[in-house]
C-alpha positions in Angstrom: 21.9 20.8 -5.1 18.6 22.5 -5.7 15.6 21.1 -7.2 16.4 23.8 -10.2 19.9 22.3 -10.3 17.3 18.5 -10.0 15.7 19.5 -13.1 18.6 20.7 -15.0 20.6 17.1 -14.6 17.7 15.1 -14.9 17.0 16.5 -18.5 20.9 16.0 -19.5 19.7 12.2 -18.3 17.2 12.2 -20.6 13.8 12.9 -18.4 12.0 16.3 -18.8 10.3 17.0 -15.9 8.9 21.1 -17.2 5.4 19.9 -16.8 5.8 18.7 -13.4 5.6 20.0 -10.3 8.4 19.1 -7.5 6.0 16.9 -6.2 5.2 14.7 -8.8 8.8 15.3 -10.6 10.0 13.5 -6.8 7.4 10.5 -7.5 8.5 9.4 -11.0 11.0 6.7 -11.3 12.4 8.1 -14.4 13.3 11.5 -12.4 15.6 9.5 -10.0 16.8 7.4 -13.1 17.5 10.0 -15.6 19.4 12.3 -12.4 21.5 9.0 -11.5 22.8 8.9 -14.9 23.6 12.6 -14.9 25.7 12.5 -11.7 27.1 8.6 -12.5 25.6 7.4 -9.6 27.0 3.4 -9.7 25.7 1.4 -7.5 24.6 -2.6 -7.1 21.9 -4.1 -9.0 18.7 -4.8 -6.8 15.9 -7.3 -8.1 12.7 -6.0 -7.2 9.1 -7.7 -7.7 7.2 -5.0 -10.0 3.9 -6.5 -8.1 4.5 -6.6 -4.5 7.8 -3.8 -4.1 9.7 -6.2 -2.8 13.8 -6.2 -3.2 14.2 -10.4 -4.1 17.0 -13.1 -3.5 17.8 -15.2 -5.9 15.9 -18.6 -4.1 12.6 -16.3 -3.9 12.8 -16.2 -8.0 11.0 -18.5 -10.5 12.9 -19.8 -13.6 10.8 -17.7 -15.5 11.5 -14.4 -13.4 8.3 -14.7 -11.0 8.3 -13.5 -7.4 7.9 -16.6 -5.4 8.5 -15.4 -2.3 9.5 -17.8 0.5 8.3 -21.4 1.8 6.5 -20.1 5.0 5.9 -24.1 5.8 2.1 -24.3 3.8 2.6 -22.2 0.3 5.6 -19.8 -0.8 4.5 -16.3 -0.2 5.2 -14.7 -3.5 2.4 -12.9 -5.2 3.8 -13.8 -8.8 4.8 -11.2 -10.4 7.7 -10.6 -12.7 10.8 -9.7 -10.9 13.1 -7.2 -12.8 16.6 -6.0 -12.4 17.1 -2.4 -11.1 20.6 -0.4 -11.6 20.6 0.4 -7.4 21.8 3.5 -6.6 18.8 5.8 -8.1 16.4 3.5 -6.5 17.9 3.7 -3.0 18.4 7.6 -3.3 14.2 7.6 -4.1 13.4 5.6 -1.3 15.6 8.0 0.8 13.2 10.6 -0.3 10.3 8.9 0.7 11.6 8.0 4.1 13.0 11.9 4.2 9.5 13.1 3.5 7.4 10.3 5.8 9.8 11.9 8.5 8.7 15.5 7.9 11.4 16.9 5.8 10.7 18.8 2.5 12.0 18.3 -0.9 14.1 21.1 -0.7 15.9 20.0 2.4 16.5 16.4 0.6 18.5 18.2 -2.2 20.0 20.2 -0.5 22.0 17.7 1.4 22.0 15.3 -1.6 25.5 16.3 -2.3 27.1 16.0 1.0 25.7 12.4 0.8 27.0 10.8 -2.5 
């Protein structure tokens, strides 16, 4: 895929990204989002604290849907923040991009062998 072909699916997902550079299209949540529901990208729910970044278990959530965190043996070591459910694949295939980038590798690269990978 290349970042035109991105573009293109991501606005049949419902996020136009014409303003945006590659750059800051590739650091929007709602770019990943909106291309995940273009290609039907299914994957498994992750919980993750909207404070801290965290992906949560279950036991590390409040009743009320606040990171706790875990007993470290003096205080849980949560930082409290709400705690939301995530449809996984989109988010997993960002954080790939991250990791891609932090590694050296370019955006275009990353699409590129975006198919091959799904």
């Amino acid at each position: 895929m290349t970042i035109k072909e991105a573009r293109e699916k991501s606005l049949r997902g419902g996020f136009d990204t014409s303003d945006l550079t590659d750059a800051e299209m590739c650091l929007k949540a709602e770019f990943f989002s909106a291309l995940g529901k273009s290609e039907g990208w299914i994957g498994e729910n992750i919980r993750m604290c909207t404070g801290c970044g965290v992906s949560c278990k279950n036991k590390e959530i409040t009743a009320w849907g606040k990171h706790k965190g875990w007993w470290n043996g003096q205080k849980f070591t949560g930082c409290d923040s709400d705690v939301y459910d995530y449809d996984g694949q989109w988010l997993i295939e960002m954080h790939c991009l991250i990791d891609h980038l932090a590694e050296g590798g370019t955006i275009e690269d990353f699409f590129s062998r975006l198919d091959m990978k799904i």
